[in-house]
C-alpha positions as CSV (number, residue, x, y, z in Angstrom):
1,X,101.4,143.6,137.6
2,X,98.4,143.3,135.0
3,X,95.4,140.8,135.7
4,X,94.7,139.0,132.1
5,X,91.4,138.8,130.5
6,X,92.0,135.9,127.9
7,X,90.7,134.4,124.8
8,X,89.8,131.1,124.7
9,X,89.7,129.5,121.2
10,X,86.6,127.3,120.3
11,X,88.9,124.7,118.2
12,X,86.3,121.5,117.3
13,X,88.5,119.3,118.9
14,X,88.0,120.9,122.5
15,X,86.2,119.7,125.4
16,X,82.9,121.4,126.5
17,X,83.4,121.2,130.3
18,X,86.9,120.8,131.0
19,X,87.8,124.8,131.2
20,X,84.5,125.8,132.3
21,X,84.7,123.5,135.4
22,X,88.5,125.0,136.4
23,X,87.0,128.5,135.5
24,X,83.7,127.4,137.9
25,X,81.5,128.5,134.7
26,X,78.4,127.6,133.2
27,X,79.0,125.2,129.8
28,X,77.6,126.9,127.0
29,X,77.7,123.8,124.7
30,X,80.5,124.4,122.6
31,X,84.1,123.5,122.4
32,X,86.6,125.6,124.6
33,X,89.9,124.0,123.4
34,X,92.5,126.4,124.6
35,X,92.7,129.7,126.9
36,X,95.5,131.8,125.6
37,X,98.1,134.0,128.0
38,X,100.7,136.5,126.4
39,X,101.1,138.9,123.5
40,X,100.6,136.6,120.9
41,X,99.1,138.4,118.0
42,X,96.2,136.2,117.3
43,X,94.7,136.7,120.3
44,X,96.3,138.8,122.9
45,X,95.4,139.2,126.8
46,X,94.1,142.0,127.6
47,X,94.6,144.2,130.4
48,X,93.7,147.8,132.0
49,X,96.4,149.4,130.3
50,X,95.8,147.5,126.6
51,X,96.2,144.5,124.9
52,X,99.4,142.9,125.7
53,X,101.3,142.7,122.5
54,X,100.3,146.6,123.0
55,X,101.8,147.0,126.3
56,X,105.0,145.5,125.5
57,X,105.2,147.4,122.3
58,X,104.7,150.4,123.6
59,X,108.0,149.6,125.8
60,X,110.2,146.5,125.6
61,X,113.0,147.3,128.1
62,X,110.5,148.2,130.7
63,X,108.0,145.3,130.1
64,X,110.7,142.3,129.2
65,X,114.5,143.4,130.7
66,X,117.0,144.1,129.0
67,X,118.3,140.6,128.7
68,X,115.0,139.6,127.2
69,X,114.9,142.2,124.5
70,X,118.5,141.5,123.4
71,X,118.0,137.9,123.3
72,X,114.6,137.5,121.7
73,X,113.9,140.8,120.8
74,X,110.9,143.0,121.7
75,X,108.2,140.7,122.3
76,X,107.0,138.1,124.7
77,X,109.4,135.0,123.8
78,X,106.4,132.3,124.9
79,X,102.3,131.0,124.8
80,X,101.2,129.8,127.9
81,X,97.7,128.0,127.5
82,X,95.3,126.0,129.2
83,X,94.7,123.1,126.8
84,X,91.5,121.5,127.0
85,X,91.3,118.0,124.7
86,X,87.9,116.6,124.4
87,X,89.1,114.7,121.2
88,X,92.2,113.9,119.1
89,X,94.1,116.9,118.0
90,X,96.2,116.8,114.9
91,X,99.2,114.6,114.5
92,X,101.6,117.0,114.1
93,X,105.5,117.9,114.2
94,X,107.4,121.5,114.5
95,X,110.5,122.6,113.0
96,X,113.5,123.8,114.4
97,X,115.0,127.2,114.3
98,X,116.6,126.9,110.8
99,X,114.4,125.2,109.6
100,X,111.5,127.5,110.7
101,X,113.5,130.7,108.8
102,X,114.3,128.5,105.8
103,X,111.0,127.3,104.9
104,X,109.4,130.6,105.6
105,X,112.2,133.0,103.3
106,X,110.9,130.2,100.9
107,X,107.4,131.1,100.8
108,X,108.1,134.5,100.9
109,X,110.2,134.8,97.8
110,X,107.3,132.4,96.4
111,X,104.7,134.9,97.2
112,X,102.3,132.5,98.9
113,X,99.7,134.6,101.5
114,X,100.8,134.3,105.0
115,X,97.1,132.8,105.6
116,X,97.0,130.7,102.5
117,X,95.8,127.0,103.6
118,X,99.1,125.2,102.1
119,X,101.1,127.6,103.7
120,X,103.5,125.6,106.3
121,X,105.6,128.6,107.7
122,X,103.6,131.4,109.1
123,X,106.5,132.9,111.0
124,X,110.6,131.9,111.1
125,X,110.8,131.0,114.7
126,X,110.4,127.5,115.9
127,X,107.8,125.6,118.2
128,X,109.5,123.8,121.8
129,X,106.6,123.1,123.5
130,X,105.6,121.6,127.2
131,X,102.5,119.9,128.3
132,X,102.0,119.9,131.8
133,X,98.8,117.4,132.8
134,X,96.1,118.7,135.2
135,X,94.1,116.0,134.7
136,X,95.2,112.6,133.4
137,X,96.2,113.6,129.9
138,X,96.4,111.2,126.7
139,X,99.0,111.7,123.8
140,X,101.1,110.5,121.8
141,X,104.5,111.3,121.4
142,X,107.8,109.8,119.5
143,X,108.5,106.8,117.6
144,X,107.8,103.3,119.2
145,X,110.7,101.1,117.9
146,X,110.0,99.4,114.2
147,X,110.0,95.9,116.0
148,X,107.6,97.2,118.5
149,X,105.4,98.6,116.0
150,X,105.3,95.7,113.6
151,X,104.5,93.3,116.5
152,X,101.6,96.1,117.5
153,X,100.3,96.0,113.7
154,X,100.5,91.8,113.2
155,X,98.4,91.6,116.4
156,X,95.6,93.5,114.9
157,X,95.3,90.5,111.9
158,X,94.7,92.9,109.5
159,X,96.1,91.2,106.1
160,X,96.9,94.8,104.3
161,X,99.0,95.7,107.4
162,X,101.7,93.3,106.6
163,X,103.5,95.0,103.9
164,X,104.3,97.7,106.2
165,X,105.1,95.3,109.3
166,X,107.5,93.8,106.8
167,X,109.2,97.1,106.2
168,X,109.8,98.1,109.7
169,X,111.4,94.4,110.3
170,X,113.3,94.6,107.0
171,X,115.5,98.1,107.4
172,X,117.7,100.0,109.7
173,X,115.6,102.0,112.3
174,X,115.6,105.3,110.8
175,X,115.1,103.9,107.3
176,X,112.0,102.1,108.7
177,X,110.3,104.3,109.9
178,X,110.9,107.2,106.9
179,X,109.7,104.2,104.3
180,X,106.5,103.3,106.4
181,X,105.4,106.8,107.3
182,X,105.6,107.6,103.6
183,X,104.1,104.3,101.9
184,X,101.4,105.6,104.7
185,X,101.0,108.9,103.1
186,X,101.1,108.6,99.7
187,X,99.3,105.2,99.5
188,X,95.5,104.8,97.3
189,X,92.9,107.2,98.8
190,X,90.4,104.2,98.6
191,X,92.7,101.5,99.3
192,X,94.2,103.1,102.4
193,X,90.4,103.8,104.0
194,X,89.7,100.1,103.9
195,X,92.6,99.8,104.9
196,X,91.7,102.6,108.5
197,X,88.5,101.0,108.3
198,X,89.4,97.6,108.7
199,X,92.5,98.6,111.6
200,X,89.6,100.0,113.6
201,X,87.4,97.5,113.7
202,X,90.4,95.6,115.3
203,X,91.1,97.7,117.7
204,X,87.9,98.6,118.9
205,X,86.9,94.6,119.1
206,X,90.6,94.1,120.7
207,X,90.7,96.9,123.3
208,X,93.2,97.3,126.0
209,X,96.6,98.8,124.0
210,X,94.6,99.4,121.1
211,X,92.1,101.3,122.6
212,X,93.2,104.9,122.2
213,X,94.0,104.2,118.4
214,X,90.2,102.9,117.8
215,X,88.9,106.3,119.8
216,X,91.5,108.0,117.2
217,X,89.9,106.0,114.3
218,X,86.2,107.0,115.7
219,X,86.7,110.7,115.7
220,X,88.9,110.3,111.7
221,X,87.6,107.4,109.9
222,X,89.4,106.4,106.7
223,X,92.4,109.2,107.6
224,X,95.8,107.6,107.3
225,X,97.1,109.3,110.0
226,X,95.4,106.4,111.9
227,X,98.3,104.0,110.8
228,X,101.0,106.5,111.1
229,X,99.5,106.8,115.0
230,X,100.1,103.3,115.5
231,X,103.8,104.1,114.6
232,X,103.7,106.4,117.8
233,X,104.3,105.4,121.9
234,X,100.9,106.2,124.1
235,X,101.4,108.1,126.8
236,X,99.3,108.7,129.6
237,X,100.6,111.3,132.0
238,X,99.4,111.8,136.0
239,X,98.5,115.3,137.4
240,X,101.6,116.9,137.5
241,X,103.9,115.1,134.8
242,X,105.0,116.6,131.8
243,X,106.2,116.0,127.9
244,X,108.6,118.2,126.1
245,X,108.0,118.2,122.7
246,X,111.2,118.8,120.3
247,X,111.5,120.0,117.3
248,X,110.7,116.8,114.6
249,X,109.2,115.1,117.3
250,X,105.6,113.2,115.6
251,X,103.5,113.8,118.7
252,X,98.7,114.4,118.9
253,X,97.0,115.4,122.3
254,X,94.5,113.2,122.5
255,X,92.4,114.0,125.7
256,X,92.8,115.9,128.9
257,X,93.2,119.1,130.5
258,X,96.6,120.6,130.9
259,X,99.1,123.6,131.2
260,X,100.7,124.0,128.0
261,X,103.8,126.1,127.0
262,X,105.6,127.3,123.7
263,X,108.0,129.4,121.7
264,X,105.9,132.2,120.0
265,X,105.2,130.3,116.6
266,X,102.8,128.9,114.3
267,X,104.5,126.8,113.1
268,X,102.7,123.4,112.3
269,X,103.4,120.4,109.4
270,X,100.6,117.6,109.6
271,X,100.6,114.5,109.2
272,X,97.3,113.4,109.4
273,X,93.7,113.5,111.7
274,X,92.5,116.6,110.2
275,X,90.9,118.2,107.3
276,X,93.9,120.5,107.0
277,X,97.0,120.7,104.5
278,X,99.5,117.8,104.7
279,X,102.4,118.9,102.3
280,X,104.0,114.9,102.8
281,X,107.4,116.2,101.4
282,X,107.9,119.0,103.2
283,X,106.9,117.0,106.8
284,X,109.4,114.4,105.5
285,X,112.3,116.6,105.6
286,X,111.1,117.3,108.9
287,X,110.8,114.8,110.9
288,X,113.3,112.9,113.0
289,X,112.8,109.3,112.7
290,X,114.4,108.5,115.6
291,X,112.5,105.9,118.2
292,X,112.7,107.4,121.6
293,X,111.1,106.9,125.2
294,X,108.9,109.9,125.5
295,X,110.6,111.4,128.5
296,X,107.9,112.1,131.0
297,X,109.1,115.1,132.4
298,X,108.7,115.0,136.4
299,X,109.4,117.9,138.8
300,X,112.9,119.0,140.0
301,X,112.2,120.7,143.4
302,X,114.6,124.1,144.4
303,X,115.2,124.2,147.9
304,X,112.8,127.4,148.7
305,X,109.5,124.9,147.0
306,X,109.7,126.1,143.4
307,X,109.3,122.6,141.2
308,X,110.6,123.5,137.8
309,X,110.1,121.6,134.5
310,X,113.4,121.5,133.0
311,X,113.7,121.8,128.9
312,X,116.7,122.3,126.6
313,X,115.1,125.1,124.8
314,X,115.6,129.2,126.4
315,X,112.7,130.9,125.1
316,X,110.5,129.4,128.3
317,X,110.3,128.4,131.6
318,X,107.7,126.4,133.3
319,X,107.6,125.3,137.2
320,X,105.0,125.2,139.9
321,X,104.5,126.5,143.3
322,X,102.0,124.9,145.5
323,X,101.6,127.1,148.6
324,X,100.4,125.7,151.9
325,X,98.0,127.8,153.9
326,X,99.8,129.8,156.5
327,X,103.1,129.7,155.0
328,X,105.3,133.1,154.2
329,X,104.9,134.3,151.3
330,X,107.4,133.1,148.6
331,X,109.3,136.0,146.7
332,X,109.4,135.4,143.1
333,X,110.9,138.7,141.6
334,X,112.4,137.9,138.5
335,X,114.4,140.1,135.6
336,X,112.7,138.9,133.0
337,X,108.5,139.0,132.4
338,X,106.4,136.1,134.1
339,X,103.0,135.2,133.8
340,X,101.8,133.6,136.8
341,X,98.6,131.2,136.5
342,X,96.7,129.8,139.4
343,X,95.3,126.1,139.1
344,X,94.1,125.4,142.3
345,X,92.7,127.3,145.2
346,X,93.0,131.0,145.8
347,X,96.8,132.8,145.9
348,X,97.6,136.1,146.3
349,X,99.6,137.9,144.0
350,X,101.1,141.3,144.9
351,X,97.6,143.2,145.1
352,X,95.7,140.7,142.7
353,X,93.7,137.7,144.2
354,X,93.7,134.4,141.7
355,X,91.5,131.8,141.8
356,X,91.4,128.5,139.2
357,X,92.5,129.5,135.9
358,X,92.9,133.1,136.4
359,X,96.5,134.9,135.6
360,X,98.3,137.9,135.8
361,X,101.6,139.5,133.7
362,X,104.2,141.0,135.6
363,X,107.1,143.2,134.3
364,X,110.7,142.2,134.6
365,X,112.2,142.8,138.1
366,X,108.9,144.2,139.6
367,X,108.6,142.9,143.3
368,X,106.6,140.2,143.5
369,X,105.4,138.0,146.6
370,X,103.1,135.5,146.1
371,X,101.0,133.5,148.7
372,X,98.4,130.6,149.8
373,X,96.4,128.4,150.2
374,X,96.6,127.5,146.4
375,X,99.1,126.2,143.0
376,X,100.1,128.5,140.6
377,X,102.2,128.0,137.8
378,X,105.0,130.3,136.8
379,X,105.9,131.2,133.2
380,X,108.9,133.0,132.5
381,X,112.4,133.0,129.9
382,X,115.6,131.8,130.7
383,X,118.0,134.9,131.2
């Protein structure tokens, strides 16, 4: 197996303490949003034989299986991340598969540079992804029901929030929501900023459920991706739960420290809370107004202590071991490549000793015991 030395990405949004504390490091004052594990090509972990994306290039079959390579090809099929929120991130929703090879053929033929600004597809794969909280972790995540909604935005007495609790009353659900998220978008620059302006004074003065949507409004005044928040369910997860996040799902991190997991992708369409492109049409066609409980994900325990985070999606697998101090040590050879991450405590793996947010990439079907006092978590494909 190969220790990782990662990257970890100094997005604005990130906390200044979260990782440094899990690494037992030293702030240095800025934002450390998000410590990247894999072969992604932005920023690949390193190792003593090469930068990962190297390694695997340099020999698919061996690195991923067999099974990997002919079902995702010759690359690592997933992110894993620590994800460290020290403010709102981006509301935000990803395409699925077609989608993802549609749009980006499209701005092929177009010619538009795969790092232009407007660009939405940077690749044609799509974006599953899986939170996993280490700390108690804010977000948001899937349409509230319209009735739910307009009762949330008449409580704030905000006149110029009517009209829009008067849509979500006056339509089907899915019709709703589309009209309201798009009268949200493409309203008046200056009228909609009042209109932020005078929602967050509410909620600030209100508190309680409003609370998170004032913090939102304090770190993106005037953005109308404050309203289209409020459209959202809150979610606060405990140590240990989890959100899967599907592809058309609206969904922002808004604070926290978790474990976070992904198909390969870049794949991003805004909707607000960030100085970034929002192509409105384009995230129309995307979403999926469809209200929904948010599904916190909770762990489904295998008889021999593996607690696995079940998705719908192949491309990733996420589950947990804790490992009690004197117990044998658990056997997790696999056929397909893992990364394993410890969290808490110190493990042994194979030859390598992890502590607290160190990691290590093994090859498909090397042996592989792993052992305690400690939690790691286990990243893998579905083969």
């Amino acid at each position: 197996m190969d220790r990782l030395d990662n990257t970890v990405r100094p997005y604005a949004w990130g906390s200044t303490t979260a990782i440094p504390a899990l690494l037992g490091t030293e702030p240095t004052g800025e934002p450390q949003a998000e410590m990247w594990m894999g072969a992604h090509p932005g920023a690949p972990s390193r190792t003593a034989r090469g930068t990962l994306d190297a390694v695997i290039a340099a020999a698919p079959g061996q690195e991923l299986g067999t099974a990997t390579v002919t079902r995702f090809g010759p690359r690592l099929p997933f992110l894993l991340k620590i994800l460290a929120a020290g403010a709102p991130l981006s509301l935000q929703v990803h395409p699925d598969l077609e989608q993802a090879r549609a749009g980006y053929d499209d701005e092929e033929r177009r010619g538009i540079p795969v790092d232009a600004p407007h660009r939405n597809y940077k690749d044609a794969n799509h974006k599953p992804e899986l939170i996993c909280a280490l700390t108690e972790f804010d977000g948001l995540c899937g349409f509230r029901a319209p009735a739910e909604a307009a009762a949330l935005l008449d409580g704030l007495g905000v006149p110029s929030l009517k009209p829009y609790a008067d849509l979500l009353r006056a339509h089907p659900e899915d019709a709703a929501l589309r009209e309201v998220l798009t009268a949200v978008l493409t309203a008046d620059p200056d009228g909609m900023s009042r209109t932020v302006t005078e929602t967050a004074a509410a909620c600030a003065r209100l508190g309680g459920t409003y609370a998170p949507y004032a913090d939102i409004a304090h770190h993106y005044p005037g953005d109308p991706g404050v309203l289209a928040a409020l459209l959202l369910n809150h979610v606060r997860l405990q140590p240990g739960e989890a959100l899967y996040l599907g592809a058309g799902v609206p969904h922002a991190y808004l604070n926290g420290l978790g474990v976070e997991i992904m198909a390969n992708s870049d794949n991003v369409l805004r909707c607000g809370l960030t100085p970034k492109h929002v192509d409105v049409p384009e995230l129309l066609r995307v979403v999926r107004f469809r209200p929904a409980d948010p599904g916190v994900l909770r762990r489904e325990a295998t008889p021999d202590g593996e607690e696995i985070y079940e998705t719908p999606i192949d491309e990733f697998r996420l589950s947990r071991h804790v490992l009690p101090e004197g117990a044998p040590a658990r056997d997790l050879t696999r056929p397909a490549p893992q990364i394993l991450l410890c969290t808490a405590g110190t493990v042994r793996a194979g030859e390598e000793e992890l502590t607290p947010g160190t990691s290590v990439f093994v090859p498909a079907g090397e042996k592989t015991e792993v052992s305690g006092p400690g939690t790691i978590f286990r990243a893998t494909v579905r083969v």
